[in-house]
C-alpha positions, 0 to 999 in steps of 0.5 A: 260850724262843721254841723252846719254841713253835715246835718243837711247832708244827714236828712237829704239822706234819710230822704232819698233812702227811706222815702224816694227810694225805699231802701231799694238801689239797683245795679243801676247805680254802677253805671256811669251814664245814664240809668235811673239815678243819672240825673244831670250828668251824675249831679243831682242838683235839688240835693246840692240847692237843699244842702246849700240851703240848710247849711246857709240856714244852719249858719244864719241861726247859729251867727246871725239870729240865734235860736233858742232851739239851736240850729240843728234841729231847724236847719235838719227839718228845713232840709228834710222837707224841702228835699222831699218836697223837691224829690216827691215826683220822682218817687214813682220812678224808684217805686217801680224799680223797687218792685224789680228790686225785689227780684233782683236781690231773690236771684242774687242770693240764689232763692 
């Protein structure tokens, strides 16, 4: 059962870091209010609906119609994409911090 959390959990992230935001945060994420990754008061509710649906999905293919594949492997690619079906549009918001991004970590390390 407890995969049934944690697995929707692991494709929100790869996700958001590898695709949405490239692997790139900013000092921007420290903030309290406001900035980029504020979404709704701090929340960012498609990844709570996404998680929410691939826990419930995880949960019907273990207990209620059990799949011959498990429930790992579907419930972590019905959270994947949905996520990312959710995400795309705010993948060129991240893209452009991703290019500052790259200047801040230059001066940060002293180059």
């Amino acid at each position: 059962m407890i995969g049934a959390f944690f697995v929707p959990v692991f494709a929100i992230l790869i996700v958001d870091h590898y695709i949405i935001k490239r692997g790139v945060y900013t000092r921007d994420i420290l903030r309290d209010e406001g900035g980029i990754y504020a979404y709704v008061r701090g929340v960012n509710w498609s990844a709570v609906i996404v998680w929410i649906v691939g826990a419930l999905a995880s949960y019907l293919l273990t207990y209620v119609w059990p799949s011959p594949l498990g429930a790992t492997i579907p419930s972590f690619v019905i959270s994947f994409l949905l996520y990312l079906a959710l995400s795309w549009p705010t993948r060129s918001r991240f893209a452009e911090v991703g290019d500052q991004g790259s200047d801040i970590d230059a001066t940060a390390s002293g180059s």
